[in-house]
C-alpha positions as CSV (number, residue, x, y, z in Angstrom):
1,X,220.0,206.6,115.1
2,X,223.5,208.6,116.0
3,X,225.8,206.4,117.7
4,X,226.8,208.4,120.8
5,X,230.8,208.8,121.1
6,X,230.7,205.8,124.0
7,X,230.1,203.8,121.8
8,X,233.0,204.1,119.6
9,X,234.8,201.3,118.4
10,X,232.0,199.4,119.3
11,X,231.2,196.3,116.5
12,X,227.5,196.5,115.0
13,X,226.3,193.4,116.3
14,X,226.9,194.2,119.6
15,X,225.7,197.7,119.4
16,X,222.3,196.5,117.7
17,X,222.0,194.0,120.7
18,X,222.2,197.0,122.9
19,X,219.4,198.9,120.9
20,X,217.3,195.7,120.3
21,X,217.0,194.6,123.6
22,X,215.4,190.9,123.7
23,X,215.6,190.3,120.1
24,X,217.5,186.6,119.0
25,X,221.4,187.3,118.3
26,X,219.5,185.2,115.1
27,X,217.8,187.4,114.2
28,X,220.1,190.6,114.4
29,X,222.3,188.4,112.4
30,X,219.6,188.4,109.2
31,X,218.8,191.9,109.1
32,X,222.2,192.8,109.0
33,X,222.8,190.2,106.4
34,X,219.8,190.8,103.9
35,X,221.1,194.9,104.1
36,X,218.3,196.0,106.1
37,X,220.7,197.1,108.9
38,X,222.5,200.9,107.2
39,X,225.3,202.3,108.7
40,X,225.8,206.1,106.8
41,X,223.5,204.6,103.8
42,X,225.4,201.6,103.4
43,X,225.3,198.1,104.0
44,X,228.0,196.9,106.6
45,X,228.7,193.5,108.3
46,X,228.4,192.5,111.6
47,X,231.9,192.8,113.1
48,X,232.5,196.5,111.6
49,X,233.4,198.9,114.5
50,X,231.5,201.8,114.8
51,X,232.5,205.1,115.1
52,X,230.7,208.5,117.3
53,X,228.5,210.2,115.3
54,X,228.2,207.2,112.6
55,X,224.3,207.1,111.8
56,X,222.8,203.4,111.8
57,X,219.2,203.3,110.2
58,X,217.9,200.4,112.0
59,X,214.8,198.5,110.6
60,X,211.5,198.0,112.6
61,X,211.8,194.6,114.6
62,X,208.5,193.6,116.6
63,X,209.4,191.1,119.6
64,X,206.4,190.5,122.1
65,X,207.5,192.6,125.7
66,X,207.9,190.2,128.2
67,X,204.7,188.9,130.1
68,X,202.8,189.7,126.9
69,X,200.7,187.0,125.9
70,X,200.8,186.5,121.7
71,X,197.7,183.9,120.6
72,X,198.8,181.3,118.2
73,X,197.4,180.8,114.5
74,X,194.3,179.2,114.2
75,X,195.5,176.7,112.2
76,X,198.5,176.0,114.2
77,X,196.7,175.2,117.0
78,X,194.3,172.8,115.2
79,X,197.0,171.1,113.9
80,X,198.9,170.6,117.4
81,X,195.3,169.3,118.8
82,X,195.2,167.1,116.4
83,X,199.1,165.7,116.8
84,X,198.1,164.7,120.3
85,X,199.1,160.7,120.6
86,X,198.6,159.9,124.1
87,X,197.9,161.9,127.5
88,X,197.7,160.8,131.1
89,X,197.7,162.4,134.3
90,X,201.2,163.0,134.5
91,X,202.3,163.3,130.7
92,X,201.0,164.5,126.8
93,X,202.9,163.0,123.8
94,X,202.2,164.3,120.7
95,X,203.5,163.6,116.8
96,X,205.0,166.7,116.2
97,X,204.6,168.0,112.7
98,X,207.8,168.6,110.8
99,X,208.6,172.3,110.5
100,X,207.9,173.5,113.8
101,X,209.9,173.8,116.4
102,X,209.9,172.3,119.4
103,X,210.0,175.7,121.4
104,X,210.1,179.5,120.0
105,X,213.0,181.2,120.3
106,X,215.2,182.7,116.9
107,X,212.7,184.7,115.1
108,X,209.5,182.1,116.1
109,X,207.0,183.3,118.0
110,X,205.0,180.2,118.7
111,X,206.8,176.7,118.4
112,X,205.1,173.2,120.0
113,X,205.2,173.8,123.9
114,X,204.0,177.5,123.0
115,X,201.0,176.4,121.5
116,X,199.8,173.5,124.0
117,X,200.5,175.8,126.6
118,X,197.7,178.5,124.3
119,X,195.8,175.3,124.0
120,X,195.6,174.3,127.6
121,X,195.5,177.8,129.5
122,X,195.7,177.0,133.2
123,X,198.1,174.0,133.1
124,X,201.5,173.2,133.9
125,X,203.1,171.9,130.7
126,X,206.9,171.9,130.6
127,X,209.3,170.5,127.3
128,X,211.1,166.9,128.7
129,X,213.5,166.6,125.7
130,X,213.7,168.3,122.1
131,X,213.4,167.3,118.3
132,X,214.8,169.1,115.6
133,X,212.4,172.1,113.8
134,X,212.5,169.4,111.0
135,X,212.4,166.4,112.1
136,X,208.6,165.0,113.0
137,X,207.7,162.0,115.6
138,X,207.2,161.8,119.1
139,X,207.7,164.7,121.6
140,X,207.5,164.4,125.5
141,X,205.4,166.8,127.7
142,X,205.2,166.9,131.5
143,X,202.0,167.4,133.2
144,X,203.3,167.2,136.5
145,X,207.0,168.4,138.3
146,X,207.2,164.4,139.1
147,X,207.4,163.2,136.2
148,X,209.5,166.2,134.5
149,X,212.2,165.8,137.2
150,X,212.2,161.3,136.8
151,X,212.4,161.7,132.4
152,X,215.0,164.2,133.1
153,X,217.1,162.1,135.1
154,X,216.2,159.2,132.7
155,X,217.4,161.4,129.5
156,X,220.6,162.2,131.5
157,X,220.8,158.6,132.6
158,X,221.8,159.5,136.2
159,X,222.7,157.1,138.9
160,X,219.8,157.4,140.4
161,X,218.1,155.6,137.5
162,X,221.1,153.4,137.1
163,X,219.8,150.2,134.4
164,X,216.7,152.7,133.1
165,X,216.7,155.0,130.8
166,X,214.7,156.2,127.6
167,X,214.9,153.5,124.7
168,X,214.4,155.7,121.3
169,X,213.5,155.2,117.7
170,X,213.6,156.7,114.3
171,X,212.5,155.6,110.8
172,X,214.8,157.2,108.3
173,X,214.9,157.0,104.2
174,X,219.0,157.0,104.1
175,X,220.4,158.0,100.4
176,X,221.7,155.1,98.6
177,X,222.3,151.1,99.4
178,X,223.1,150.8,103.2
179,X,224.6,146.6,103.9
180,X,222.1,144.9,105.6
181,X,222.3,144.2,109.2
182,X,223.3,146.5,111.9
183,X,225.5,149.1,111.5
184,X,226.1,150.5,114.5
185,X,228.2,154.4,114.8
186,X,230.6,154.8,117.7
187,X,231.5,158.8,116.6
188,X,231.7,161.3,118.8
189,X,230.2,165.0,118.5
190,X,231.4,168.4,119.0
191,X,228.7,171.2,118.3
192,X,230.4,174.4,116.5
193,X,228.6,177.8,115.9
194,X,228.8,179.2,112.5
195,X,228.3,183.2,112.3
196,X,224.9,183.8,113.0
197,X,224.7,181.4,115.6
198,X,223.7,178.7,113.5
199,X,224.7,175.5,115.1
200,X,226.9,173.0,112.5
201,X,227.8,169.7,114.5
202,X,230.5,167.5,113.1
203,X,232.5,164.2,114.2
204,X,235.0,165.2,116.3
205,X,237.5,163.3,118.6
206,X,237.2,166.0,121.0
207,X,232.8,165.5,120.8
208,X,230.7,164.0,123.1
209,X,230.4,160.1,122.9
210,X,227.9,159.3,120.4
211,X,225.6,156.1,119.3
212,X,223.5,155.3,117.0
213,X,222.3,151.8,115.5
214,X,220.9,151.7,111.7
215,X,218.9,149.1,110.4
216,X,217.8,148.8,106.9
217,X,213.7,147.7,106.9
218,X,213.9,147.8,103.0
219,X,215.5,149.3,100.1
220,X,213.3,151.5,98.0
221,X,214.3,152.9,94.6
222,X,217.8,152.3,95.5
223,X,217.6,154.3,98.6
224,X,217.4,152.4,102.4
225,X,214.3,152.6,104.7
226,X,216.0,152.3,107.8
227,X,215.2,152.4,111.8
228,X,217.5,154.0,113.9
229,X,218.4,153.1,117.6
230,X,220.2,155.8,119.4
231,X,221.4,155.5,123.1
232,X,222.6,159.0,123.3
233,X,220.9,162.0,122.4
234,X,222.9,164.4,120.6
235,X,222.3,168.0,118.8
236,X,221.7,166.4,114.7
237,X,223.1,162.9,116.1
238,X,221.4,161.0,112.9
239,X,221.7,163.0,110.7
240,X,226.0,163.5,110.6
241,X,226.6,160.1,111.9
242,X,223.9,159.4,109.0
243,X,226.2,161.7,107.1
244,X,229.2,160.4,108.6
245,X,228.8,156.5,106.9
246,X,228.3,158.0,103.6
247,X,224.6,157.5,103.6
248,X,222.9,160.7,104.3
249,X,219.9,161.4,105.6
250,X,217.3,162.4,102.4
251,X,215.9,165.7,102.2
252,X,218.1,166.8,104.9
253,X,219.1,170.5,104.1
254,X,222.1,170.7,106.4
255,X,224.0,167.6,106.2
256,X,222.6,165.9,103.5
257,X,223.2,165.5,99.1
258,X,222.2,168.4,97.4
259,X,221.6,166.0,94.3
260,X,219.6,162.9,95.6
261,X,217.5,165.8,97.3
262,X,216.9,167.0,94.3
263,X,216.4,164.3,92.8
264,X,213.9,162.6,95.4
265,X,211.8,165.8,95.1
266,X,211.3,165.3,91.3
267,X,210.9,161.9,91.1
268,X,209.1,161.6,94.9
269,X,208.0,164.3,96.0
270,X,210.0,164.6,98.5
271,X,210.0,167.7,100.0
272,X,210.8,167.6,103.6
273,X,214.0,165.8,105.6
274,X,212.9,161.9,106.2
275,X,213.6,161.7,110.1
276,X,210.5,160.8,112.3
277,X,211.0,159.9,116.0
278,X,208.4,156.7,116.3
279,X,209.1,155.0,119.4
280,X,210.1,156.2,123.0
281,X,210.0,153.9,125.7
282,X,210.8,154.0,129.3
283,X,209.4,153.2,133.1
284,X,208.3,155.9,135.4
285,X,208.0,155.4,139.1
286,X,210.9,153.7,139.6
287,X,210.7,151.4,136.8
288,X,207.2,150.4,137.8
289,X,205.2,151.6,135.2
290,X,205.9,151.3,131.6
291,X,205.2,153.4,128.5
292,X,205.4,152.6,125.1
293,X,204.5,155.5,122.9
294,X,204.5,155.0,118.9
295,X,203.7,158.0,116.5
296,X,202.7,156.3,113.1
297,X,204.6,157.7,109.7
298,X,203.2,160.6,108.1
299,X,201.3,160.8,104.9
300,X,203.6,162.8,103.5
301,X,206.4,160.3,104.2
302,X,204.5,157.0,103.8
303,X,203.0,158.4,100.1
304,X,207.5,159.0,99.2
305,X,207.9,155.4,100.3
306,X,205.1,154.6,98.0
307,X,206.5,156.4,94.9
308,X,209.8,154.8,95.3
309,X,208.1,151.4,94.9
């Protein structure tokens, strides 16, 4: 393609957003990257200006046209059928598997809401919070505008839920000997973007007000089995505050040891981040009506535990 001469001086990036329309800033980001993106023949980065007349070889980049309907993968939708943990008039929990994400977006097609919504054509199913594409445990849909709108205001703890709120837990294999007790992390959180719009959150006095509470269960192969309290809900809040105390979170890709992940894979077979969400529980209807929903460990997590003895 021959950049016309309006577009000179204009950086790649945003000239590929231009031509790509609806495609993740993400995703530009990789192809450039990875050298499929040629300007002249060459490989170029994202901020070069272009100039009139430059040609930019652009690969081919499929994104569904809006309205059209993409089915997910067979398997994928088994697999979310079977993570269903409880359902009721108003809501659907279900034990989200780790590696999918909560919602597509960046390159996915299909994440969780995307394939309950494939699963149950017809109804109204709408995301009440979000876990991490890694982590696995407990995740919230609304059945009804009700109940999205009250576990909203309950996430948000707003005044007109004033004493409520959304009591959450994690179970959590932290790397190396954590004291026993409570620890409890008072750190706040600032969310950067790195280039390519990758989000990197770090403790920052200028963050958000954070909190989490870790408790060790039991210490395995030198490493802590731990549950986690948190009363706020931050982007990656356990796993830098987790970070933070010098006891990362194992298998964690971002934040955590490059070594003891190694290391946990060889000798545990680890090979995922250990962070499940177990436990939410709250009151609908004005407190009213409690829930308690528990999603049990995975295999693939219980079976580590077991090989750390």
């Amino acid at each position: 393609m021959r950049v016309p001469d309006d577009r000179d001086g204009q950086r790649l990036d945003n000239f590929l957003s231009g031509q790509l329309k609806g495609v993740p800033k993400s995703l530009i980001y990789k192809i450039v990257r990875s050298g499929q993106v040629r300007v002249n023949g060459g490989r170029a980065k994202a901020e070069r200006k272009l100039a009139g007349g430059d040609e930019v070889r652009i690969p081919p980049v499929r994104v569904a046209e809006p309205g059209q309907a993409t089915t997910p993968a067979k398997g994928l939708l088994e697999a979310m059928e079977a993570s269903i943990v409880f359902e009721d008039a108003r809501l659907l929990a279900i034990s989200k598997p780790s590696g999918i994400a909560s919602h597509g977006g960046s390159g996915i097609s299909h994440g969780a809401i995307e394939t309950l919504r494939a699963l149950r054509p017809g109804q109204s199913l709408e995301l009440v919070h979000r876990l991490d594409r890694d982590t696995s445990g407990l995740l919230v849909v609304a059945k009804k505008r009700s109940a999205l709108t009250e576990l909203q205001a309950l996430m948000r703890e707003d005044a007109s839920v004033k004493g409520r709120g959304i009591h959450k837990r994690y179970l959590t294999l932290l790397v190396g000997r954590m004291p026993d007790g409570v620890m409890s992390v008072d750190a706040p959180l600032h969310v950067g973007l790195r280039q390519g719009g990758e989000r990197h959150v770090q403790v920052n006095p200028q963050g958000k007000p954070s909190l989490s509470h870790f408790s060790v269960i039991e210490r395995r192969g030198g490493q802590s089995y731990c549950e986690v309290r948190i009363e706020t809900g931050r982007t990656h809040q356990i796993r830098v505050h987790a970070q933070h105390i010098g006891h990362p979170v194992a298998g964690d890709p971002k934040y955590g040891d490059e070594a003891a992940n190694r290391r946990l894979r060889e000798q545990a077979g680890l090979k995922r981040m250990f962070l499940h969400a177990s436990t939410l529980e709250f009151s609908l209807d004005d407190g009213r009506t409690p829930y308690l929903l528990n999603a049990p460990l995975p295999p693939e997590l219980a079976a580590v535990l077991d090989r750390l003895g």
